[in-house]
SENUBA-806390 format. One record per residue (C-alpha): residue in one letter; x, y, z; chain. Coordinates in steps of 0.001 Angstrom, whole numbers, plus 500000, padded with zeros to 6 digits. Layout:
N
VOVEX  rest       X       Y       Z  kette
VOVEX     a       X       Y       Z      A
...
END
This chain:
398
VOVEX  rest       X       Y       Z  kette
VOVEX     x  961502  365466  659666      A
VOVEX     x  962904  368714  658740      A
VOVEX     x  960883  371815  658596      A
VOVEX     x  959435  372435  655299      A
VOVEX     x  960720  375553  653399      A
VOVEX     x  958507  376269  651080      A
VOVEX     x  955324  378406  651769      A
VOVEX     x  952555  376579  652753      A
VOVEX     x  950240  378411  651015      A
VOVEX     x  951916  377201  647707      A
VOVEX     x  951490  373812  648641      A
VOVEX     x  947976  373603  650101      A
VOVEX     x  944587  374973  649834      A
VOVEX     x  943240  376216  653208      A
VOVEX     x  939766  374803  654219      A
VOVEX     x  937198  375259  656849      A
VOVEX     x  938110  375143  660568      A
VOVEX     x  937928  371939  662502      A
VOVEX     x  939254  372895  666015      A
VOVEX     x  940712  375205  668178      A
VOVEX     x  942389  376306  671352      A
VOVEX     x  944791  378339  673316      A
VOVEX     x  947940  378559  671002      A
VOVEX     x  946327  376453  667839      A
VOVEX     x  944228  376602  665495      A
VOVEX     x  943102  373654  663220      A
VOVEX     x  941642  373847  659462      A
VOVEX     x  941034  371301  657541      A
VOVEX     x  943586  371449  654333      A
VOVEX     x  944148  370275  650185      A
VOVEX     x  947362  369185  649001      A
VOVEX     x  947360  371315  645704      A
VOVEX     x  948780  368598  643642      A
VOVEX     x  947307  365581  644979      A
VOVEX     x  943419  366730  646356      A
VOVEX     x  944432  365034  649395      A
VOVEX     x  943001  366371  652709      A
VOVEX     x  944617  366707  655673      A
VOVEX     x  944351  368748  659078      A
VOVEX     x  946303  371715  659405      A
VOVEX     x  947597  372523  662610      A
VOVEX     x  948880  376413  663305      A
VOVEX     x  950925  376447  665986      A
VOVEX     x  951346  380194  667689      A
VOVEX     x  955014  380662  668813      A
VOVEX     x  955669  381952  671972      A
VOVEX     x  957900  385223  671807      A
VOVEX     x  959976  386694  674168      A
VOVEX     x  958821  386308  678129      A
VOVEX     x  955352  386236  677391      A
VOVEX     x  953225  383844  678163      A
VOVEX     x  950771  383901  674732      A
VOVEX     x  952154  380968  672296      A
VOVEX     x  953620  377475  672864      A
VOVEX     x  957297  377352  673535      A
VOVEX     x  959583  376386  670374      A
VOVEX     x  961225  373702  672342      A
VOVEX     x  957493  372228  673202      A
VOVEX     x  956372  372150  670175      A
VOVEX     x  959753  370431  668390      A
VOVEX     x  959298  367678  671071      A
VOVEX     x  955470  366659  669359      A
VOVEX     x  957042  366908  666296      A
VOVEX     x  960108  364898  667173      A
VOVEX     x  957811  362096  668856      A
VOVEX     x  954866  362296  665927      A
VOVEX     x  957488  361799  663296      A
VOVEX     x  958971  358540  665154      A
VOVEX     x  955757  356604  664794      A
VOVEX     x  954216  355060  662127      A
VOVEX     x  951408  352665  662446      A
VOVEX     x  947892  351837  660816      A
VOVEX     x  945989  352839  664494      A
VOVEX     x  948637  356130  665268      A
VOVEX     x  947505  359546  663326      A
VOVEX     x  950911  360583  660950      A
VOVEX     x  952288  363520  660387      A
VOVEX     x  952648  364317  656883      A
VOVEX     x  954263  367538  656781      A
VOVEX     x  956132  370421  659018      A
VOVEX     x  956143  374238  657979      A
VOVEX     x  957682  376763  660199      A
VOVEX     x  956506  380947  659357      A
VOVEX     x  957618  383682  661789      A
VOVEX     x  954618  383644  664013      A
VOVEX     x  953668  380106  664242      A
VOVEX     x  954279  376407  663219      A
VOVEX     x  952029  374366  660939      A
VOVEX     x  951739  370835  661161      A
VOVEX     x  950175  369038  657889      A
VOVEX     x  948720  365707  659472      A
VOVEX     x  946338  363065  658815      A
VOVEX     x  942596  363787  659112      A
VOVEX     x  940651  361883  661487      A
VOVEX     x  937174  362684  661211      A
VOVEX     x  935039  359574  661712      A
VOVEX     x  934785  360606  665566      A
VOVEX     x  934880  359382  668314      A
VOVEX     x  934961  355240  669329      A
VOVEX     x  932544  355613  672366      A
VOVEX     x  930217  357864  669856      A
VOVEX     x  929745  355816  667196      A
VOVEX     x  929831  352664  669425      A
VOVEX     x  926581  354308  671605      A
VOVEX     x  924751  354543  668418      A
VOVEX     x  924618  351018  668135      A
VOVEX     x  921663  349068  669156      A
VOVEX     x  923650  346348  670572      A
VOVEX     x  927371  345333  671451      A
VOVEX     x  928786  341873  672202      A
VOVEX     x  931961  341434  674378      A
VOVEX     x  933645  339812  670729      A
VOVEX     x  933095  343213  669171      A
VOVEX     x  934187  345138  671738      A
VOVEX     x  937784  343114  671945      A
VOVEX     x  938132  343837  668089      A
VOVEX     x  938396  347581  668801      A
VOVEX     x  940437  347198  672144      A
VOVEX     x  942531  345246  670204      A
VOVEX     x  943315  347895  668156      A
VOVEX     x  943786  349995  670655      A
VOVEX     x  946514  347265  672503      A
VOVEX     x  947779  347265  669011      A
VOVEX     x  948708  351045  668546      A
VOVEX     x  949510  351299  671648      A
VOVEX     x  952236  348332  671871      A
VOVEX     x  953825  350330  668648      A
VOVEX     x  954530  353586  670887      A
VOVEX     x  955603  351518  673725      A
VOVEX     x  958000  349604  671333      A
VOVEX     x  959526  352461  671072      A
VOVEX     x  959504  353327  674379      A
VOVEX     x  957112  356429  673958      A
VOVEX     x  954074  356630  676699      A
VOVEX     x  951153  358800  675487      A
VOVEX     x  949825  359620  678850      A
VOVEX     x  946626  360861  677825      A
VOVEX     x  944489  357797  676718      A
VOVEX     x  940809  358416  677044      A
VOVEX     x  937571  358131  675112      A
VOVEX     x  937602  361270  673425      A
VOVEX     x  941897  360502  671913      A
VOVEX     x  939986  357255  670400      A
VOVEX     x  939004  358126  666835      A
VOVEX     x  937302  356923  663901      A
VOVEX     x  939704  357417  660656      A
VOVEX     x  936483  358462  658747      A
VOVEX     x  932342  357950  658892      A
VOVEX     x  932902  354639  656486      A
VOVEX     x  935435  353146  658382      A
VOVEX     x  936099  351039  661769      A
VOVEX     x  939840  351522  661563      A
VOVEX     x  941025  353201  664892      A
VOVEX     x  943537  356474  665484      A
VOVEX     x  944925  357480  668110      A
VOVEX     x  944969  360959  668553      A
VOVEX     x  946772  363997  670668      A
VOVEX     x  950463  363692  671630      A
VOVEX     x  950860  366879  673491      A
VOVEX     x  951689  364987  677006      A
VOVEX     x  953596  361891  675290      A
VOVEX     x  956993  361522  676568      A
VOVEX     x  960089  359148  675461      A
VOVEX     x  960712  357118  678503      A
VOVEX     x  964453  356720  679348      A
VOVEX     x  964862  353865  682122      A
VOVEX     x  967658  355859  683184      A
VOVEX     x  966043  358950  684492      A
VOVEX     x  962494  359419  686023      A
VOVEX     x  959859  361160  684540      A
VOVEX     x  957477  362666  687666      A
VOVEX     x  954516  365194  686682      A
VOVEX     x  950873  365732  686986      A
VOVEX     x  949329  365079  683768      A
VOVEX     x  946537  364004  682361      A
VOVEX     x  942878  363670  682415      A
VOVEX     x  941741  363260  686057      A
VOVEX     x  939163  359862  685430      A
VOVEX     x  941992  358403  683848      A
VOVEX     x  945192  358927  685818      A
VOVEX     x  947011  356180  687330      A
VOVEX     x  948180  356201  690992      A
VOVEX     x  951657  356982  690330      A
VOVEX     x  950251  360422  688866      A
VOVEX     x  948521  361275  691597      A
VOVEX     x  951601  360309  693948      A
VOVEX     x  953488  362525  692470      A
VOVEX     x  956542  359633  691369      A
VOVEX     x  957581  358146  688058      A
VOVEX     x  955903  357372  684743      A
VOVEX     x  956353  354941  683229      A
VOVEX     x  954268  353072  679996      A
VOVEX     x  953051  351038  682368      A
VOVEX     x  950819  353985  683223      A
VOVEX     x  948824  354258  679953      A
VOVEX     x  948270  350566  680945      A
VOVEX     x  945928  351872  683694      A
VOVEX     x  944150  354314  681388      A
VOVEX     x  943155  351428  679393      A
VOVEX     x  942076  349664  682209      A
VOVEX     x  939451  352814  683232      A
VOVEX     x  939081  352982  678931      A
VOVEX     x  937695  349151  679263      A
VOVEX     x  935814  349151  682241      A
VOVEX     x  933423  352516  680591      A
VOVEX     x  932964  350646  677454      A
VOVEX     x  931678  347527  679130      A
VOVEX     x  929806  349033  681877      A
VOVEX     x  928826  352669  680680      A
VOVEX     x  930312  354038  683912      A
VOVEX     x  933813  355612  685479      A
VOVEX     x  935579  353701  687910      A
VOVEX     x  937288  355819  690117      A
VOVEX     x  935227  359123  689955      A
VOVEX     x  933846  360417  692874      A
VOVEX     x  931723  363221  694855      A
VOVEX     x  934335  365757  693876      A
VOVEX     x  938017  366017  692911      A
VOVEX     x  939334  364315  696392      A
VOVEX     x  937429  361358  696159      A
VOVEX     x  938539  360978  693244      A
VOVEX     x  941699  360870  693119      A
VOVEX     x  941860  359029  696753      A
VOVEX     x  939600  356194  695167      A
VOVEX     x  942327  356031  692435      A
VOVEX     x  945630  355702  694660      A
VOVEX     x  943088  353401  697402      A
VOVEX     x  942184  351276  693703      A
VOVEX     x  938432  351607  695422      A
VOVEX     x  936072  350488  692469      A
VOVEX     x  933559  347440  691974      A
VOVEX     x  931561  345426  689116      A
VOVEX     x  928587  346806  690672      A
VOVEX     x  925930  344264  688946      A
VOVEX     x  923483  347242  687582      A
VOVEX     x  926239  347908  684863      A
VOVEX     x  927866  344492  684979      A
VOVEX     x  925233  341652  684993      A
VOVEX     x  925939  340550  681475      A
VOVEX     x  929840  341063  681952      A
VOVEX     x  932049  337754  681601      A
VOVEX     x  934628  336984  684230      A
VOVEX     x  936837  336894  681326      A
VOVEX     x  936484  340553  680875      A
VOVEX     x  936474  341504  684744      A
VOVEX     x  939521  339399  684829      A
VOVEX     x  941129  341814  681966      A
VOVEX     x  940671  345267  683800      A
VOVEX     x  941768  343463  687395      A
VOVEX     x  945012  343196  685677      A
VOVEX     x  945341  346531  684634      A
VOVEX     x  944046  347913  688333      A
VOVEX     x  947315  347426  689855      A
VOVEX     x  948621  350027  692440      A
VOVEX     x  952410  348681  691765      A
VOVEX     x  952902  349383  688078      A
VOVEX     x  955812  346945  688157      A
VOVEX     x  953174  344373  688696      A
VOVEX     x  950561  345692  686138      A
VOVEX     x  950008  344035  682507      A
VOVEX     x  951924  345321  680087      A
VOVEX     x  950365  346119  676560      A
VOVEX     x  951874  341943  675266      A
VOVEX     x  949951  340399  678443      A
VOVEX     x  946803  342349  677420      A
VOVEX     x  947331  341305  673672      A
VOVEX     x  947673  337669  674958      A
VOVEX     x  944948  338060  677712      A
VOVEX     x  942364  335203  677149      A
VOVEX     x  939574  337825  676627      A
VOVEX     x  941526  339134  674344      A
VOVEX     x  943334  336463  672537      A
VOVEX     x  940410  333123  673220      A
VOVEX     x  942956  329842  673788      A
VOVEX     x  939797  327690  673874      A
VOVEX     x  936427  327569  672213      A
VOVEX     x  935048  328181  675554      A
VOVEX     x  936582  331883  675675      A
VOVEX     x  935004  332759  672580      A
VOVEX     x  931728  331002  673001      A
VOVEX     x  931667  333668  675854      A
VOVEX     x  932886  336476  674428      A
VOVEX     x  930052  336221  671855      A
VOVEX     x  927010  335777  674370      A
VOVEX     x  928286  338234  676591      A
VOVEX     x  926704  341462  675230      A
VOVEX     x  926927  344885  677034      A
VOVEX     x  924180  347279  677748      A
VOVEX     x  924541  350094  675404      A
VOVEX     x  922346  352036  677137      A
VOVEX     x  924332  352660  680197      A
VOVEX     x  926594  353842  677272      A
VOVEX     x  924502  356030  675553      A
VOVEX     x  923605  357759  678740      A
VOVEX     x  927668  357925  679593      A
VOVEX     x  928289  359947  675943      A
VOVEX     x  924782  362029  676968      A
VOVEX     x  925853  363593  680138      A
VOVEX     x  929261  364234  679006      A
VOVEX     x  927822  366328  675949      A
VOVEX     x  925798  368084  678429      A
VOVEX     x  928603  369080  680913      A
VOVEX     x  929993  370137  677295      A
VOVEX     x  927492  372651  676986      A
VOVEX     x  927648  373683  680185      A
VOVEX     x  931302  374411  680314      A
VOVEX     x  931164  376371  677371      A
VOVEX     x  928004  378656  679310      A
VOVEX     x  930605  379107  682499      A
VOVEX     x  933631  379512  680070      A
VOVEX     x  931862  382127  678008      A
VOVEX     x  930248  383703  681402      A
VOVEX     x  933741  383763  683338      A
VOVEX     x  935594  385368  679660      A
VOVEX     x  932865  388369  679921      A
VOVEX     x  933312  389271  683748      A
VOVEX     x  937127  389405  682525      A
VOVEX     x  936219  391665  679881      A
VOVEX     x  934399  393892  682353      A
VOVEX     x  937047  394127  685201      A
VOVEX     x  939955  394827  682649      A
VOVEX     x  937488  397639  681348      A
VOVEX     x  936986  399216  684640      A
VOVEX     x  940778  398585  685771      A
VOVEX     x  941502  400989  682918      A
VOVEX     x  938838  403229  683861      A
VOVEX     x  939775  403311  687334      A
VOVEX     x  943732  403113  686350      A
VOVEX     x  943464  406840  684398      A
VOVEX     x  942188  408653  687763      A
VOVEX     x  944397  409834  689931      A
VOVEX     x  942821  410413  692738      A
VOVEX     x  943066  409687  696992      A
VOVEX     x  940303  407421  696181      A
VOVEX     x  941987  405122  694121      A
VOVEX     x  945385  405418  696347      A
VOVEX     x  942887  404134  699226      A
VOVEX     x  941275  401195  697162      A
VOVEX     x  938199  401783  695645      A
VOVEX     x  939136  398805  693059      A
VOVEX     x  937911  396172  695472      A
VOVEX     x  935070  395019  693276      A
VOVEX     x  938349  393179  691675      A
VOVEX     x  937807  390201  694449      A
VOVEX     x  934140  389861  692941      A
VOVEX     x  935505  388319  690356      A
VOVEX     x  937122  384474  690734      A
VOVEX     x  940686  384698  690966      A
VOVEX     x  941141  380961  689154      A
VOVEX     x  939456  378593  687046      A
VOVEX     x  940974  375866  687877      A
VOVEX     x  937481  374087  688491      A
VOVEX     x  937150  374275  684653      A
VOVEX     x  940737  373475  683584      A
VOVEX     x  941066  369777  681569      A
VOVEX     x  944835  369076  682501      A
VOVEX     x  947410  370112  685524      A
VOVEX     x  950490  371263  683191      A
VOVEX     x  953983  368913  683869      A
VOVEX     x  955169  370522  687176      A
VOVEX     x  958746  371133  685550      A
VOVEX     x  957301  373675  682637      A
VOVEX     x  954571  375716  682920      A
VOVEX     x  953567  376231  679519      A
VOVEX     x  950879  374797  677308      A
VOVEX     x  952203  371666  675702      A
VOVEX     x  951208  371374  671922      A
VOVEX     x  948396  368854  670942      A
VOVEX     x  947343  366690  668153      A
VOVEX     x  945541  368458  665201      A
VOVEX     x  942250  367863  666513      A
VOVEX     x  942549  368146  670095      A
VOVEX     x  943120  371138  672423      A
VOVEX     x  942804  372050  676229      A
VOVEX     x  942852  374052  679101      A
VOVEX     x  945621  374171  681360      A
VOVEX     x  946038  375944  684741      A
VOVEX     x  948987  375473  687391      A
VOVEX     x  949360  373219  689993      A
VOVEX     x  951623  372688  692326      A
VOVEX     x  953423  369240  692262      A
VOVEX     x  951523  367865  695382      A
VOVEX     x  948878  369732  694922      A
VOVEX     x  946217  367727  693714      A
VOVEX     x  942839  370389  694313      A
VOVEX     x  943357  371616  691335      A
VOVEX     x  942518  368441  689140      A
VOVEX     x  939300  368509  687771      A
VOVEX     x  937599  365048  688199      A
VOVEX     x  934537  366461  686035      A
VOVEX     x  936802  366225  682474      A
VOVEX     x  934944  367859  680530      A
VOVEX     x  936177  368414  677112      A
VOVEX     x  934538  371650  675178      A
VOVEX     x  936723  371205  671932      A
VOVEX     x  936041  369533  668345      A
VOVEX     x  937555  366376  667419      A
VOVEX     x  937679  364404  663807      A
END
């Protein structure tokens, strides 16, 4: 898709916004001709050697991978617009929310239900990994809703997806810590085998209301994820099938040689019954929602509390730049002899509150989706105390 050269303002109306972040902001958007909404993505671009804006090169390689795919669970990009300050990406508008949200509102859920939306999921995800693209960032919140009325799944945010050539490897820290497979954590290749895991960790919440691998803090984490230490502990999975156990087993493999691949998950019996016995137990197995509900519950509340810290740690900024100024226009022995050192009073990184480790080989914020956004602070390549097991995700998504 080549960039569009007409304005964009003669094309759409601009709307409310839906989202923002870093380098993008997102509004909600009217073809002028049509009526048709869409989300509007503005892209800052990242000039000269600073550090403010997403690099050009970053954000042709969403556009590159967003215009590849086409398929009725994928959200499309409709549109490309490139202005001197930023890019704009016209895409579809997701806005029912998200999967886990609307599925906690329920009063009930059966195991058959719950294998009609993972199928979905299997289903967009097979159509990326047809074409040899790994999204690397499946979770709860990249699971939309098309719209309030509908049950038709998207899935959302390509800023870490990556075309997968056998030929070369692909090693980086990325992702959402929960959700990771081992082979992140290790520090070697990717592979699309390793969005196979995320669905695995995806699966296992929805049934049981609970994350597998998270621990007491980062560490335990992310050793419980490259140890595969987890269990069907029978407070969240006394009503599960075998069946369904069976499923995320197969997707809990350390060697991702080994684990199912997105066909052997479509094909799984859980999945896919092959006897009237399958789906007679797919249908009285029914999952407590209210291990659910209280999942989606605490999240929003570590929402709210991010935000508090975010907006706390942004004013002590504001207040040490002000008195670095102050203190910067004096000239005086004082200063020369370091009267500044109320500067260590304020912490030096927040990597406790950052979403994502950025890929090791560019340091740079990679663009999202239209309705997602993120945090990002450095890590070192085997550096893994910088992950934030908490994943907390402060920003809007339709």
């Amino acid at each position: 898709m080549e960039f569009n050269q007409d304005t964009f303002e003669n094309n759409y109306d601009v709307g409310d916004e839906i989202g923002s972040g870093h380098f993008a902001v997102v509004k909600r958007c009217t073809h002028s001709a049509t009526g048709t909404q869409y989300a509007a993505k503005f892209i800052r671009k990242r000039r000269g050697g600073g550090r403010k804006g997403a690099k050009m090169e970053d954000i042709k390689k969403e556009i590159e991978i967003l215009k590849y795919i086409k398929h009725p669970n994928v959200i499309s990009l409709h549109d490309v617009y490139d202005t001197k300050n930023e890019v704009i990406l016209v895409l579809e508008l997701v806005s029912g929310g998200e999967l886990f949200e609307y599925i906690s509102e329920k009063d009930k859920l059966s195991e058959e239900e719950a294998c009609r939306f993972l199928v979905q999921i299997l289903e967009g995800v097979k159509h990326l990994h047809d074409k040899h693209i790994a999204h690397l960032d499946l979770k709860p919140e990249n699971i939309m809703l098309l719209n309030h009325n509908s049950q038709n799944i998207k899935l959302i945010d390509f800023g870490l997806a990556q075309k997968i050539d056998p030929k070369s490897d692909i090693r980086a820290m990325m992702g959402t810590a929960e959700f990771v497979a081992p082979e992140v954590v290790s520090y070697e290749p990717l592979s699309l085998a390793t969005d196979m895991w995320s669905i695995g960790v995806i699966t296992y919440i929805l049934l049981s209301g609970a994350s597998p691998f998270l621990g007491d803090n980062k560490q335990e984490t992310y050793h419980n994820i490259t140890a595969i230490i987890y269990e069907f502990d029978d407070e969240y999975f006394s009503g599960t099938s075998e069946l369904a156990k069976d499923f995320i087993q197969k997707l809990f493999v350390k060697d991702c040689r080994k684990r199912a691949k997105v066909d052997d998950c479509l094909n799984h019996p859980w999945i896919k019954p092959k006897e009237k016995q399958h789906e007679d137990v797919r249908k009285s197995a029914v999952i407590n929602i209210d291990n659910l509900k209280t999942f989606m519950a605490r999240k929003r509340w570590k929402q709210s509390l991010r935000v508090v810290c975010l907006c706390n740690r942004l004013s002590r900024s504001i207040q040490l730049r002000k008195s670095q100024d102050t203190l910067g226009s004096r000239n005086t022995l004082a200063e020369e002899a370091g009267c500044c050192s109320n500067v260590s009073e304020v912490p030096s990184s927040p990597s406790d509150d950052s979403l994502y480790v950025r890929p090791v080989e560019d340091s740079c914020v990679t663009p999202s989706s239209p309705v997602r956004t993120w945090n990002v602070e450095t890590s070192s390549p085997h550096d893994t105390n910088n992950y934030n097991s908490t994943n907390i995700d402060t920003q809007t998504s339709l």
